[in-house]
C-alpha positions in Angstrom: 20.9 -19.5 5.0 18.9 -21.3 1.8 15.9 -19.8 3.6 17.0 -16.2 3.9 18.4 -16.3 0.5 15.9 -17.4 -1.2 13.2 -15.0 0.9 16.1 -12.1 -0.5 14.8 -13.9 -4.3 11.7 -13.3 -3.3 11.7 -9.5 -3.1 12.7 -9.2 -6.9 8.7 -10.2 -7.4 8.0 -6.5 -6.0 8.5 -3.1 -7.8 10.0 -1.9 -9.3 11.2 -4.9 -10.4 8.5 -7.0 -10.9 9.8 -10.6 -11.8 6.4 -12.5 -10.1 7.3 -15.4 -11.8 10.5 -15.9 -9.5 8.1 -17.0 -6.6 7.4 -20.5 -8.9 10.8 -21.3 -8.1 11.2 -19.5 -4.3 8.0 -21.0 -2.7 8.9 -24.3 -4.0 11.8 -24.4 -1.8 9.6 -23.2 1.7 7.7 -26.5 1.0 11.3 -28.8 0.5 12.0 -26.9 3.5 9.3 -28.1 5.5 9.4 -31.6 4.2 12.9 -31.6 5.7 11.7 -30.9 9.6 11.4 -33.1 12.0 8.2 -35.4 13.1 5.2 -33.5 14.4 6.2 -32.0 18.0 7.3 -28.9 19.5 10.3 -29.6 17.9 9.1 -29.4 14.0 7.1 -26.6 14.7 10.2 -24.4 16.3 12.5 -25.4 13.0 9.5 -24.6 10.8 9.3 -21.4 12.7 12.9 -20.5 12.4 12.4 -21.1 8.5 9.8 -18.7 8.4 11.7 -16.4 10.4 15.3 -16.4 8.2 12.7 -16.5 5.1 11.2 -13.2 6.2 13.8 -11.6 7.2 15.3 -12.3 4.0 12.5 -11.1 1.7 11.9 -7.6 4.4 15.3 -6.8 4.3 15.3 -7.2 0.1 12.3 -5.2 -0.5 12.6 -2.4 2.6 16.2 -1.5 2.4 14.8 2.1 0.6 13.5 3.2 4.1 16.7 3.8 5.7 16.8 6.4 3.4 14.9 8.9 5.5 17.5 8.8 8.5 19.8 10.8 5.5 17.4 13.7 5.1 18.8 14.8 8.5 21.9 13.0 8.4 23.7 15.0 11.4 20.2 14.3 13.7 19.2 10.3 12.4 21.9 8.5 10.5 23.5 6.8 13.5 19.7 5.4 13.7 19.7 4.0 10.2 21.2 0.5 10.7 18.6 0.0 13.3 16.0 0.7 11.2 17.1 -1.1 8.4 17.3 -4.1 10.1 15.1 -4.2 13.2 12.1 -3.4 11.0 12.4 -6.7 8.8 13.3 -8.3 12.1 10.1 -7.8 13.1 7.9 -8.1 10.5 9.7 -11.6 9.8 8.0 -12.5 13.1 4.9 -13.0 11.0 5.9 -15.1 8.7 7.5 -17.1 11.5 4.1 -18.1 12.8 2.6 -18.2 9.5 4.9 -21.8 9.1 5.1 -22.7 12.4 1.1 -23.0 11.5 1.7 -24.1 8.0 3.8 -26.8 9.8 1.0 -28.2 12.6 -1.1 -29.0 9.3 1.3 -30.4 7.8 0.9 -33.9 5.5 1.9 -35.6 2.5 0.8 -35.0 -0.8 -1.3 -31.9 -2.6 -2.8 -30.9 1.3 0.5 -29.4 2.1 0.3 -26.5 -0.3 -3.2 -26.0 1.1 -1.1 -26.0 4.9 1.1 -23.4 3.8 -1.3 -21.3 2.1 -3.5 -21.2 5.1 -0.3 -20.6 7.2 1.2 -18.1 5.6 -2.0 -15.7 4.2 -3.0 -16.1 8.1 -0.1 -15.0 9.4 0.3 -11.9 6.4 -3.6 -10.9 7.6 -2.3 -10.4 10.8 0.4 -8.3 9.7 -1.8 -6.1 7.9 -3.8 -5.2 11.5 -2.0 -6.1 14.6 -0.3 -2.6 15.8 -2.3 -0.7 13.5 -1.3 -3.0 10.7 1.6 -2.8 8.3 0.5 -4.8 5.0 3.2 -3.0 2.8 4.1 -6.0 0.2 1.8 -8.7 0.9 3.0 -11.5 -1.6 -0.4 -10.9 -2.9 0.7 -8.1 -4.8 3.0 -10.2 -7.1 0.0 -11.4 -8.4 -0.5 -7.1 -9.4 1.8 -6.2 -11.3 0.7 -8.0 -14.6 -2.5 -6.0 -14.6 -5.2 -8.6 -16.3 -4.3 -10.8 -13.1 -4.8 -7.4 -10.5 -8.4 -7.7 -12.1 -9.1 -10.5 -9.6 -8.9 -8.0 -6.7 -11.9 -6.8 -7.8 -13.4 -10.4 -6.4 -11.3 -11.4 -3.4 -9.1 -8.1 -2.3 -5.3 -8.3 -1.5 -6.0 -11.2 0.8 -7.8 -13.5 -1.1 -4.6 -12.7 -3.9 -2.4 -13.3 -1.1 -3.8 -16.7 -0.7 -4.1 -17.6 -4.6 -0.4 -16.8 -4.8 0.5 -18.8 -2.1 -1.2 -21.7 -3.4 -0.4 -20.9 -7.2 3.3 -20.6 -6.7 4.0 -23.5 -4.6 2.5 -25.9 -6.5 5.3 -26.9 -8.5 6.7 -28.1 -5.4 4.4 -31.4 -6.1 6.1 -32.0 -9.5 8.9 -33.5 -7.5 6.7 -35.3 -5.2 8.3 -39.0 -5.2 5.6 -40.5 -3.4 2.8 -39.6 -6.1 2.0 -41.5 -9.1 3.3 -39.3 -12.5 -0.3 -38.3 -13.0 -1.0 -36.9 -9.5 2.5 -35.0 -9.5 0.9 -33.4 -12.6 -2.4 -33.0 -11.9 -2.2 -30.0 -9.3 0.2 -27.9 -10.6 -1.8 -27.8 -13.9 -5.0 -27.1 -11.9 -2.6 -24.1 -10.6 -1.9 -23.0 -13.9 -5.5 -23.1 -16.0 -6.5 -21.5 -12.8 -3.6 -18.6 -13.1 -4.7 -19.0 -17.3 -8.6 -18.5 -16.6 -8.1 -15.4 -13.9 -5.3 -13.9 -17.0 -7.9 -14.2 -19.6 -11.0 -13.1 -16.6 -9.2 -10.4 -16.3 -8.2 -9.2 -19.9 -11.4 -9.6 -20.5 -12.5 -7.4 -18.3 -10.2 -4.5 -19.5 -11.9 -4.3 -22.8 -14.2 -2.2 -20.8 -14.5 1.3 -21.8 -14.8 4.0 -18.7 -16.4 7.6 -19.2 -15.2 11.1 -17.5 -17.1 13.3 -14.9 -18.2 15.9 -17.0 -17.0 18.8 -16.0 -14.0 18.0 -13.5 -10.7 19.1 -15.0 -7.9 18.2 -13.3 -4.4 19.2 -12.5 -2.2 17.6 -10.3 1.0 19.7 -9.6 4.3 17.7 -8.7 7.1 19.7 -7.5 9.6 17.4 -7.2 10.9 19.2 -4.0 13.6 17.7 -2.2 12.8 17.0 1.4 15.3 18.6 3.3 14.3 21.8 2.0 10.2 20.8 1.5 10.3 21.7 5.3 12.5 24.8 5.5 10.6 27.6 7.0 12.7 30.0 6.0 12.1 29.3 2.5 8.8 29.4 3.0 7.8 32.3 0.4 9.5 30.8 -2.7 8.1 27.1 -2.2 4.8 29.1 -2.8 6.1 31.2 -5.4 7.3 28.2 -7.3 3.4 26.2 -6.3 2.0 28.8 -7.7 3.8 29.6 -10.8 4.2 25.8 -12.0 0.6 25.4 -11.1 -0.7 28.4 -13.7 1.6 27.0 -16.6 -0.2 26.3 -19.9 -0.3 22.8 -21.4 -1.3 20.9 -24.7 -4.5 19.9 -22.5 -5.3 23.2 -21.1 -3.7 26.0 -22.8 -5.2 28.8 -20.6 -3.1 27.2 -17.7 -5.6 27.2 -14.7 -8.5 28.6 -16.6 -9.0 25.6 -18.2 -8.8 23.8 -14.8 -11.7 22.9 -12.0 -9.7 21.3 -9.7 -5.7 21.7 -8.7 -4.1 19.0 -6.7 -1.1 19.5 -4.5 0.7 17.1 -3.0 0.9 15.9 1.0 2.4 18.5 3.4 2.9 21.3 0.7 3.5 24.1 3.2 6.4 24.3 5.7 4.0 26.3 7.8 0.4 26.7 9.4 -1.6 28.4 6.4 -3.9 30.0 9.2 -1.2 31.4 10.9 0.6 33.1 7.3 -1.7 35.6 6.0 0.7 36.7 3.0 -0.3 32.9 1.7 -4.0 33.3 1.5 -3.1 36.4 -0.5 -1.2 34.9 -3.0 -3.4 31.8 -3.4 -6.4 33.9 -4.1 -4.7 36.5 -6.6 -3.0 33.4 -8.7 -6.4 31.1 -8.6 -9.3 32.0 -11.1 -12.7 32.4 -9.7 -13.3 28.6 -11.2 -10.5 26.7 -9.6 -10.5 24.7 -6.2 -7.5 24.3 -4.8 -7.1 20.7 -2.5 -3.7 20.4 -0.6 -2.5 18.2 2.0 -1.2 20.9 4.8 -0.4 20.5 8.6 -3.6 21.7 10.4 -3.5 23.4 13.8 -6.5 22.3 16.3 -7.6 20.9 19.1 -6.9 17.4 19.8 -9.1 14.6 19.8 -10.1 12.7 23.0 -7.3 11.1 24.8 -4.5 13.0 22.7 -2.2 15.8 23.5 -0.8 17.3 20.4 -2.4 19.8 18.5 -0.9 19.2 14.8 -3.0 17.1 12.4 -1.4 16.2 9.4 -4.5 17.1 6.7 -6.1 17.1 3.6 -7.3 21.0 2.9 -10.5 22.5 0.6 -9.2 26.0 -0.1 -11.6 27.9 -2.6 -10.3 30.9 -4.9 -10.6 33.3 -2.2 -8.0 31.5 -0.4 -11.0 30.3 2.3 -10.8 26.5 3.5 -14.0 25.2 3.5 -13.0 21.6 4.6 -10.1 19.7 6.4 -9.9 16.5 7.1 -7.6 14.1 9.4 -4.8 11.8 8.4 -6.1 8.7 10.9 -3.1 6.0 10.3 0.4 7.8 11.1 3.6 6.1 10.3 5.3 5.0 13.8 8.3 6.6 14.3 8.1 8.9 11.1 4.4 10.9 12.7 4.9 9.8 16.5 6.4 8.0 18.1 5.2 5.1 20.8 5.2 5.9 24.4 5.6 9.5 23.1 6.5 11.3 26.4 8.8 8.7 27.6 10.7 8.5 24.6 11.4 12.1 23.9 12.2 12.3 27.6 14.9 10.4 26.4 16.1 12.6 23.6 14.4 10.7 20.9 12.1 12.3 18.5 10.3 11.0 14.8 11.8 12.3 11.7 9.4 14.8 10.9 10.8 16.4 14.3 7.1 17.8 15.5 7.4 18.0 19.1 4.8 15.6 20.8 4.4 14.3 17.4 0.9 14.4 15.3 -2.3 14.0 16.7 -4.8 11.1 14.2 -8.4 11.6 13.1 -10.7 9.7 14.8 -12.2 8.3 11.1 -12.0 9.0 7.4 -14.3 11.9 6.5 -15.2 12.6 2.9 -14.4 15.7 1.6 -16.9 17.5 -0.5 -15.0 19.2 -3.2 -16.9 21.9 -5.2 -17.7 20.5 -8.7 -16.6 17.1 -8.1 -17.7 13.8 -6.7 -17.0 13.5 -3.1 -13.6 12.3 -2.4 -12.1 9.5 -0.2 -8.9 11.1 1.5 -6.2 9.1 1.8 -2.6 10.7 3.1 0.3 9.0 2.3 0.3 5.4 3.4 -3.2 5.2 4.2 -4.3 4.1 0.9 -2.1 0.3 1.5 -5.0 -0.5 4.1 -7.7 -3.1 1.6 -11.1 -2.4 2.6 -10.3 0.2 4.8 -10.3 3.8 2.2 -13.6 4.3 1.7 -15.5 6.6 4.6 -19.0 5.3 6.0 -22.1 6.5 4.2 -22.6 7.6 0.6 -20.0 5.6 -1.8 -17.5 8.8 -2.4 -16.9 9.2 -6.5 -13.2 8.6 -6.5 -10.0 8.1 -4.0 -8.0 10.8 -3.5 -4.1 10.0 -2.3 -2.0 12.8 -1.4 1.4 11.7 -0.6 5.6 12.7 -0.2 7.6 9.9 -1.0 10.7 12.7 -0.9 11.7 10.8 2.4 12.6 7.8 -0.1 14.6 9.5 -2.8 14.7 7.4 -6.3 14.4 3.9 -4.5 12.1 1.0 -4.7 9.7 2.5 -2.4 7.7 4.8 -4.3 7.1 2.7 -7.1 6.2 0.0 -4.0 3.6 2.7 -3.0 2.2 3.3 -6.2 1.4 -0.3 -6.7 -0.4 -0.9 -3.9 -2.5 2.6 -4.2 -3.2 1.3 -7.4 -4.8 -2.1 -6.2 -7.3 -0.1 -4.0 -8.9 1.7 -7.2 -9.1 -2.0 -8.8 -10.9 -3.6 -5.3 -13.0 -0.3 -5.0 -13.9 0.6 -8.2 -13.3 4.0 -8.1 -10.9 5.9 -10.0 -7.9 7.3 -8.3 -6.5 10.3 -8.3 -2.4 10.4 -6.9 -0.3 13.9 -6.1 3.1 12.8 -4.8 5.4 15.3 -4.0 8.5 13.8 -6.5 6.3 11.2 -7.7 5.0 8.6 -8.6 1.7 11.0 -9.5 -1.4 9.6 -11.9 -4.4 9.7 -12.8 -5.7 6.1 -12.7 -9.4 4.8 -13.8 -11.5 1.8 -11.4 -10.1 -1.0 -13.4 -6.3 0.2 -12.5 -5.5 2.1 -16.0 -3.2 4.8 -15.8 -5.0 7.9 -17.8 -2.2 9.6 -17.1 1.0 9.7 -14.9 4.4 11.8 -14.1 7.2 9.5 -13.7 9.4 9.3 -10.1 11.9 12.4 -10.1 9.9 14.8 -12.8 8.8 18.4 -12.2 5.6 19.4 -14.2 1.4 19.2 -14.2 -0.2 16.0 -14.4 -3.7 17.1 -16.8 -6.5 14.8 -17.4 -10.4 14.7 -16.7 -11.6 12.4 -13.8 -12.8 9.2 -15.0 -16.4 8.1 -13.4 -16.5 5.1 -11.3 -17.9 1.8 -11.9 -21.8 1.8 -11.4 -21.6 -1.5 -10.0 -19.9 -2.5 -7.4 -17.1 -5.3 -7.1 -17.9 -8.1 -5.0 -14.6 -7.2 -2.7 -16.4 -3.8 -2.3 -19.7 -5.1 -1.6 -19.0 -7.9 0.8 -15.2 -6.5 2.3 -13.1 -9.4 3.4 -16.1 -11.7 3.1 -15.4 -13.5 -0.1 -11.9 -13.7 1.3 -13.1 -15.3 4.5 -15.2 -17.9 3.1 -11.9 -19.2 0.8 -9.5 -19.0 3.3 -12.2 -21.2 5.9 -11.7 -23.4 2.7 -8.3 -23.9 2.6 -7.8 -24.4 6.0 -10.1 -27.1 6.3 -8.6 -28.8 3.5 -5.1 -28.7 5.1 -6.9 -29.6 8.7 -8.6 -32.6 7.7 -5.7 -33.7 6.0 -3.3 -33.3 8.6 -6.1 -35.2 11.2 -6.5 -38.2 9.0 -2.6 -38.6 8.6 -1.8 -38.0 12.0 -4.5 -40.7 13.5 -3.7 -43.9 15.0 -5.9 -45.8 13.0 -3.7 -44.7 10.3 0.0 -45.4 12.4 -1.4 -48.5 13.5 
């Protein structure tokens, strides 16, 4: 129970909260709790993993509660599947941290090395969580160390998994200020490495902020958030006046622009804007091309009709769409990570032969892109497209080839209502423009929409829950590249190797009989 509750703690660290500094006194207590196991054996390492586990589920179940939300969109269809979700998800997901001390425990010693134990344990077992089963790294304790935005800077180095690590070392070393074997000056000695190291990374990063960033000449842009509620976002039979209301919220005038969309180049719209196929409603090319001056391109994320990829059935894509002021698309690209459960469903056949079905309620579910394609926007950079969740993935936004000139996240956080999870989202979105050095550019159907420059800046941003236009220019991305964009996980690799080795050899040189003997 100490271990679930304090794991619960844990989860005020995340937004939209954001007390970090509660993990000084949460991780502390994983360590005590380790301390407390048994002798090395099979034994230690099943209480260690059963710490890990109750620790887990605590902190999942804290900080993902907001997802049951989307079983009450559809209450009458999902609800009686909400309890499930809400708990069976952190069930899982606390099998990860599981391992991570059951590890974190077979390297296990005395003294400093231990931190260096559960670091390697626990960043090991969250890497694995960000890949295994398509990967679900949604807040990685590394992103405590994001929220105060000087320290995010040192993304830019390492990438959410060399943060992960640093945090994981960082806030359990005050665990060694009660360490009654050590002298006064060795209980002292590491946690004030941890904190000029935490000081120097502050100050790095600050630094690094004075920086002043330059626009695209030329790009205007709009980002239109219609604060649509889900349950009627996909109502068919509403279908004319969603557009109606696009459109005439889009061609408002501002302070920024006063012409409305003449002053525009480029209109954003948010993930899944149309509750129909926009090939298959002629009336909406129509409309799109009478209300959009000859200088305005139009991107939307829109369900795209198609055939399906190698090895896939269904024929619905859920896309990112390049519609010009004639109301033509000239590109569409693929979402390529789908959200289990919400986009398909595993075992899809079997399951729906069994009267189950996702909650967006496509029958045979979405079909994926086989890899991120950059869209080529007229009168802009290229884009990276990123729908929805696809943008928590480090290292994994950025298309092959040419470096694209900014990320581009459509999204629809509606599911969530006003909960933590969009501000969640936005975080982590936010971390990719800092580790790729490329601005970001964010329309979210209720929010949280921005504008946001390569060093994580907001330029501009619509709260959660607001109707209105989101007007800036695009900011230009870094000419250099960061190191955690040049080299990927690299940097991260060669620290972690570090850290493990640390922990190792200690654990082999208490643990020999030279040393029992």
């Amino acid at each position: 129970m100490l271990a679930f509750g304090v794991g619960a703690v844990s989860a005020l660290s995340t937004p939209p909260f954001g007390l970090w500094p509660v993990l000084f006194l949460t991780f502390p207590v994983l360590v005590f709790l380790l301390d407390g196991t048994p002798p090395l054996g099979w034994r230690a390492v099943r209480a260690a993993a059963a710490i890990g586990w109750w620790f887990g589920f605590g902190y999942f179940l804290a900080s993902l509660w907001w997802i049951g939300n989307a079983f009450l969109v559809e209450a009458d269809v999902f609800a009686w599947l909400l309890p499930f979700a809400v708990v069976s998800l952190p069930a899982g997901l606390a099998l990860f941290t599981a391992l991570g001390l059951a590890l974190a425990r077979l390297l296990w010693s005395p003294g400093p090395a231990r931190i260096c134990a559960l670091a390697a344990g626990l960043t090991g077992s969250e890497w694995l969580r960000g890949h295994v089963l398509t990967g679900f790294p949604w807040n990685s304790f590394g992103y405590a160390l994001a929220e105060p935005l000087a320290l995010a800077q040192s993304a830019a180095l390492v990438g959410l998994w060399g943060l992960t690590l640093a945090a994981t070392l960082l806030f359990s070393a005050p665990a060694l200020l009660a360490d009654g074997a050590a002298t006064v000056r060795q209980r002292v000695l590491w946690p004030g490495v941890a904190l000029a190291l935490l000081l120097c990374a502050y100050a790095w990063g600050a630094q690094r902020l004075t920086q002043d960033i330059g626009t695209v000449p030329g790009v205007h842009l709009r980002i239109m958030q219609p604060a649509l509620p889900q349950d009627r976002k996909f109502a068919y039979g509403e279908r004319h006046r969603i557009l109606d209301d696009y459109l005439a919220l889009s061609a408002q005038p501002s302070a920024v622009y006063p012409r409305g969309l003449a002053d525009v180049s480029l209109l954003v719209w948010p993930e899944s804007a149309f509750p129909f196929i926009y090939e298959r409603e002629p009336w909406a090319r129509e409309r799109i091309a009478a209300t959009l001056p000859d200088n305005v391109t139009l991107v939307t994320g829109a369900a795209r009709y198609g055939p399906p990829p190698p090895g896939q059935t269904s024929f619905f894509f859920n896309s990112i769409r390049v519609i010009d002021a004639d109301g033509n698309v000239r590109q569409s690209t693929d979402k390529v990570h789908l959200v289990p459960f919400g986009e398909y469903l595993p075992f899809q056949k079997t399951l729906e032969s069994l009267g189950l079905e996702q909650i967006t309620r496509q029958r045979g579910g979405f079909a994926s892109g086989t890899q991120l394609v950059p869209l080529d926007i007229p009168g802009a950079p290229r884009a990276a497209p990123l729908v929805c969740y696809e943008a928590v993935f480090p290292h994994a936004v950025v298309p092959a080839g040419e470096r694209p000139g900014f990320l581009l996240n459509l999204t629809n956080d509606a599911w969530f209502g006003e909960t933590p999870g969009p501000h969640q989202h936005f975080l982590q979105a936010r971390l990719r423009a800092i580790e790729e050095g490329l601005p970001l550019v964010r329309a979210a159907n209720t929010g949280i929409s921005a504008v946001i420059d390569p060093l994580g800046r907001m330029v501009a941003v619509l709260p959660l829950g607001e109707k209105g236009n989101l007007d800036a220019d695009l900011p230009s991305a870094l000419e250099q590249l960061p190191l955690a964009a040049h080299y990927g996980a690299a940097p991260f690799g060669a620290l972690y190797l570090m850290v493990l080795s640390l922990a190792a050899l200690a654990a082999v040189q208490f643990n020999s009989p030279k040393k029992h003997t």
